[in-house]
One Martini backbone bead per residue (centre of mass of N, CA, C, O) as a GRO file, in nm:
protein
  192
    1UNK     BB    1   1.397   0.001  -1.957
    2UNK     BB    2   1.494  -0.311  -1.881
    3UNK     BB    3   1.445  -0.572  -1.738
    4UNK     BB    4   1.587  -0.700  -1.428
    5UNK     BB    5   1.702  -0.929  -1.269
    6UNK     BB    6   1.828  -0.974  -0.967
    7UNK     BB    7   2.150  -1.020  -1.047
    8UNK     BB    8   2.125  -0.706  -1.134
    9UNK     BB    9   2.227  -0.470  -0.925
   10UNK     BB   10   2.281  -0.142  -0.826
   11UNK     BB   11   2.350  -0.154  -0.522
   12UNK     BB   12   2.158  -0.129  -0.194
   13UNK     BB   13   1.862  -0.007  -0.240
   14UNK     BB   14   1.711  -0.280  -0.218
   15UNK     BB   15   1.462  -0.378  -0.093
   16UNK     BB   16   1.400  -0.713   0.124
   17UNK     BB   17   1.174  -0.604   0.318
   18UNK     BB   18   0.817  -0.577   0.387
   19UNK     BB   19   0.520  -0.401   0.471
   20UNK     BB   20   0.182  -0.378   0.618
   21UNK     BB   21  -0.002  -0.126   0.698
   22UNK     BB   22  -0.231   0.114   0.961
   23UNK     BB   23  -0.430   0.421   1.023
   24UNK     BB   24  -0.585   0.611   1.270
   25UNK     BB   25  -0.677   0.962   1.333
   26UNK     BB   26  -0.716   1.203   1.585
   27UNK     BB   27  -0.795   1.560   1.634
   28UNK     BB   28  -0.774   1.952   1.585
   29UNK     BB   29  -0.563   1.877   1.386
   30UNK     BB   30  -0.413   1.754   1.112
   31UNK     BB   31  -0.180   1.706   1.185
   32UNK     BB   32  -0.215   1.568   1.467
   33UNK     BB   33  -0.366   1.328   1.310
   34UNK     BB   34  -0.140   1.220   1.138
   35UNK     BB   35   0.029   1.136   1.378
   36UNK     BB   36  -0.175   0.914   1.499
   37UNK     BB   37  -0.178   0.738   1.240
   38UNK     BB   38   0.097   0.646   1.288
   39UNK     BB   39   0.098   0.532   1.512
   40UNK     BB   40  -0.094   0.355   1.514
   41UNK     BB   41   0.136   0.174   1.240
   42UNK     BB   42   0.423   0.201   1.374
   43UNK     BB   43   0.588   0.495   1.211
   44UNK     BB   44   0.656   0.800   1.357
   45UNK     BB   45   0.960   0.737   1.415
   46UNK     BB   46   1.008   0.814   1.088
   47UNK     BB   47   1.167   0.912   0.803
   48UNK     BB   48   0.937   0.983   0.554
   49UNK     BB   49   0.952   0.825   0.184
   50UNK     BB   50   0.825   0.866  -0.075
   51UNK     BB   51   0.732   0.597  -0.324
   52UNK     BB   52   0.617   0.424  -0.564
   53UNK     BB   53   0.525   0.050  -0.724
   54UNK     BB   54   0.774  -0.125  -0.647
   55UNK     BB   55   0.823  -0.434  -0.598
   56UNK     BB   56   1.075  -0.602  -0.568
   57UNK     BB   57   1.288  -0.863  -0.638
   58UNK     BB   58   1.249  -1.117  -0.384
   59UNK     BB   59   1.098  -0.959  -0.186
   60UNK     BB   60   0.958  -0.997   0.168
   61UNK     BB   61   0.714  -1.041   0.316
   62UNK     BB   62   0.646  -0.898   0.640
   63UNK     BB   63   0.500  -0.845   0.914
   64UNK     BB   64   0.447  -0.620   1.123
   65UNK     BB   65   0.589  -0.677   1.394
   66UNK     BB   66   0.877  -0.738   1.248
   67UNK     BB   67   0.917  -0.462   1.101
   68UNK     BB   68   0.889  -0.256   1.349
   69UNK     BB   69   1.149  -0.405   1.487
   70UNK     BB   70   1.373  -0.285   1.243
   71UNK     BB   71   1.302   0.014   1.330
   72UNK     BB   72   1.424   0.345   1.394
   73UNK     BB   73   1.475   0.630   1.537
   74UNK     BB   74   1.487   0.840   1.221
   75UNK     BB   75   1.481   0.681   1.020
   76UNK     BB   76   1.493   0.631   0.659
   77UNK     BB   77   1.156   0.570   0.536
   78UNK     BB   78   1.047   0.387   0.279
   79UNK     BB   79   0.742   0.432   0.109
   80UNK     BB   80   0.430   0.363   0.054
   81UNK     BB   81   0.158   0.618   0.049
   82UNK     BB   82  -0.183   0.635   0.197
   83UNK     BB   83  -0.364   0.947   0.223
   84UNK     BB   84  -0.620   1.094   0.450
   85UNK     BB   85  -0.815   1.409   0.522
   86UNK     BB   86  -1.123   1.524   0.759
   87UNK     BB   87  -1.359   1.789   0.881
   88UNK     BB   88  -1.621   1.632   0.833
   89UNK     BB   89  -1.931   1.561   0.945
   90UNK     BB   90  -1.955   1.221   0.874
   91UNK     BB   91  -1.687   1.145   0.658
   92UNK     BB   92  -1.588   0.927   0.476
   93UNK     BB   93  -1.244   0.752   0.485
   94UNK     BB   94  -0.974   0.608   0.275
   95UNK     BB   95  -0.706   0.410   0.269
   96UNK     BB   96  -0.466   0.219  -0.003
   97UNK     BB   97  -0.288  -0.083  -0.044
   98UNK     BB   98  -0.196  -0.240  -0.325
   99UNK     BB   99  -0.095  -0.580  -0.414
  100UNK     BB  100   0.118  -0.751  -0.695
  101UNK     BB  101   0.253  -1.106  -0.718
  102UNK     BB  102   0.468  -1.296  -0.902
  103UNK     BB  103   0.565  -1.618  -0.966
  104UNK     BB  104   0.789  -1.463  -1.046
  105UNK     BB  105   1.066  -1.357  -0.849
  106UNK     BB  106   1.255  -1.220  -1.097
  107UNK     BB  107   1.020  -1.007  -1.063
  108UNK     BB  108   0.843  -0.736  -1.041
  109UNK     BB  109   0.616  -0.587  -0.835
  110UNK     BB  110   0.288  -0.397  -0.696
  111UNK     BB  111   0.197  -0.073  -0.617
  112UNK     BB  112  -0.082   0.073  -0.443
  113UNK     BB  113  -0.273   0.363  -0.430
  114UNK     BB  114  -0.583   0.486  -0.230
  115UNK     BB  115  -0.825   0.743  -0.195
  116UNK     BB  116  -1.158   0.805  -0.014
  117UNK     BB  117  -1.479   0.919  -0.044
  118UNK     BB  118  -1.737   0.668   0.120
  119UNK     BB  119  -1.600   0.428   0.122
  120UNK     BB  120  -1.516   0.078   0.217
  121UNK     BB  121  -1.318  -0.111   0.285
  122UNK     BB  122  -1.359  -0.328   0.044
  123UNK     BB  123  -1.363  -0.086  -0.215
  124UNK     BB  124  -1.089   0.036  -0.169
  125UNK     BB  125  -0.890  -0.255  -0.164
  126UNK     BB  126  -1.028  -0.342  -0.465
  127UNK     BB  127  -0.914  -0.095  -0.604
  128UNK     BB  128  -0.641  -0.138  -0.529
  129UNK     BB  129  -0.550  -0.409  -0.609
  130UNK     BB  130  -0.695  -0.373  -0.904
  131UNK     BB  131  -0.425  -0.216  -0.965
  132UNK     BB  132  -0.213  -0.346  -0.950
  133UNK     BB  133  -0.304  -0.616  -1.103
  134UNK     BB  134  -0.287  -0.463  -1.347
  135UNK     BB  135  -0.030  -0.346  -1.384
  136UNK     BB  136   0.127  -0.618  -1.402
  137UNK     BB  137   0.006  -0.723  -1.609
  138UNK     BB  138   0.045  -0.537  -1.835
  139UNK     BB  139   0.286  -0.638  -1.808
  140UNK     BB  140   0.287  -0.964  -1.881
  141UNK     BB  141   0.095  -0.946  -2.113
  142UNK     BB  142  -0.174  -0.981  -1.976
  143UNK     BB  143  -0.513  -0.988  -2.117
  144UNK     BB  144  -0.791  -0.723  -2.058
  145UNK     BB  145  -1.045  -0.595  -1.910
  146UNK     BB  146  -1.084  -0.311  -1.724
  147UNK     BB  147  -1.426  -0.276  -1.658
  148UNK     BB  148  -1.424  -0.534  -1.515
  149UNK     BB  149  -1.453  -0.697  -1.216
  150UNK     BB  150  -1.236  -0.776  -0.984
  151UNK     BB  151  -1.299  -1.050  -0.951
  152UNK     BB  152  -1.287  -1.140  -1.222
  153UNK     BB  153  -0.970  -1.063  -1.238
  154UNK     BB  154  -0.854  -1.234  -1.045
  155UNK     BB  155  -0.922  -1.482  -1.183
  156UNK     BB  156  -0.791  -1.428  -1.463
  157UNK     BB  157  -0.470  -1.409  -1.328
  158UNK     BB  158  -0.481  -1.670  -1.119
  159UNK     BB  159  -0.526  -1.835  -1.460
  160UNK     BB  160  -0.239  -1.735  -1.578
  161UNK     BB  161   0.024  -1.822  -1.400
  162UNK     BB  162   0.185  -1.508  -1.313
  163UNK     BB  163  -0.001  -1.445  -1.064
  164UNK     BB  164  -0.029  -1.508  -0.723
  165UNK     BB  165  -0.065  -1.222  -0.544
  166UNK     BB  166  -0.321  -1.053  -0.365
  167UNK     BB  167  -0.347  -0.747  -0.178
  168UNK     BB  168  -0.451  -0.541   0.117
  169UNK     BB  169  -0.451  -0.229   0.280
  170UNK     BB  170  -0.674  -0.072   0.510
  171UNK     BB  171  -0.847   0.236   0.594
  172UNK     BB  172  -1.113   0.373   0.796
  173UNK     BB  173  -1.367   0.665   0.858
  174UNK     BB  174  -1.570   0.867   1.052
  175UNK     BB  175  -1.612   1.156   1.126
  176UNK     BB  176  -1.693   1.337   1.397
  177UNK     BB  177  -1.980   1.542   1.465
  178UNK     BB  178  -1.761   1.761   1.517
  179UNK     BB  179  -1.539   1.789   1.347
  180UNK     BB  180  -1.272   1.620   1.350
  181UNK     BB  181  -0.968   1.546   1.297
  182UNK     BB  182  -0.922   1.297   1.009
  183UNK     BB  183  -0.699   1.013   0.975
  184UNK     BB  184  -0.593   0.793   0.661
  185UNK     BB  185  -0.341   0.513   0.644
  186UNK     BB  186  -0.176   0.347   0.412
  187UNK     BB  187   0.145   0.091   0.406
  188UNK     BB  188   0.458   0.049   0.256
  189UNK     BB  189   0.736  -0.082   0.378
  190UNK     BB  190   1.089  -0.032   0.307
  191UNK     BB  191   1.329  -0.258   0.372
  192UNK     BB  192   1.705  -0.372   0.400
   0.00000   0.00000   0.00000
């Protein structure tokens, strides 16, 4: 389907501002260690649904406290959403999610998650944030090498003057000495 500019939208479904979240839990259960991974991102009273990759076109990034002031109990928001849990002793473990806005925002931007284990986060990161900004110039035609270390691409994707902005949010833990269920999860929230 071809790409459609902001003003021919279908319905009101298309999210207007987006925030970064991220959280980390620990319990003696996973769901336990979830649930407190939420708490902690300030987002566990919400009925969340995971939805794929796309930034939509227009719409606004903003903080997390501002998000999160927007949010009911109960409602049911749409997140892009990188899960990792592990009860492995001494186990690291990262979840990120990844941002690339194109400089036309009359186009849409992509979101990545990635999770992994051993990384921190710094790699987790920049590893997320390379999927998304590859993923974006793919769609605009700039050419690039896959290969190349995201430093790099990241330098030639904003002197080709399509994409304007890259970022991440990620979360990191290290599971505790005694095997406790550890979870992380990094997030972005996608609000009406």
């Amino acid at each position: 389907m071809p790409h459609k500019k902001i003003g021919m939208r279908y319905g009101n479904m298309i999210p207007k501002r987006i925030f970064l979240t991220k959280g980390v839990g620990s319990s003696n259960t996973e769901l336990g260690s979830f649930e407190e991974a939420l708490r902690d991102a300030g987002i566990a009273y919400c009925n969340l649904v995971n939805v794929s990759s796309i930034f939509p076109p227009g719409a606004e990034l903003i903080g997390k406290e501002e998000g999160v002031n927007k949010l009911s109990a109960g409602q049911i928001t749409f997140t892009v959403l990188s899960r990792l849990s592990s009860c492995e002793p001494s186990r690291r473990i990262a979840a990120s999610v990844g941002l690339a806005l194109p400089k036309d925002r009359g186009w849409h931007g992509y979101l990545s998650e990635h999770h992994s284990y051993g990384q921190d986060e710094q790699t987790a990161g920049d590893y997320a944030e390379d999927l998304a900004a590859s993923m974006l110039a793919s769609t605009l035609g700039i050419e690039f090498d896959p290969d190349v270390a995201w430093n790099a691409k990241e330098d030639y994707f904003k002197m080709s003057g399509k994409i304007v902005k890259t970022t991440n949010i990620t979360a990191t833990a290290e599971v505790s000495k005694h095997g406790s269920w550890t979870t992380v999860i990094a997030a972005a929230v996608l609000l009406p």
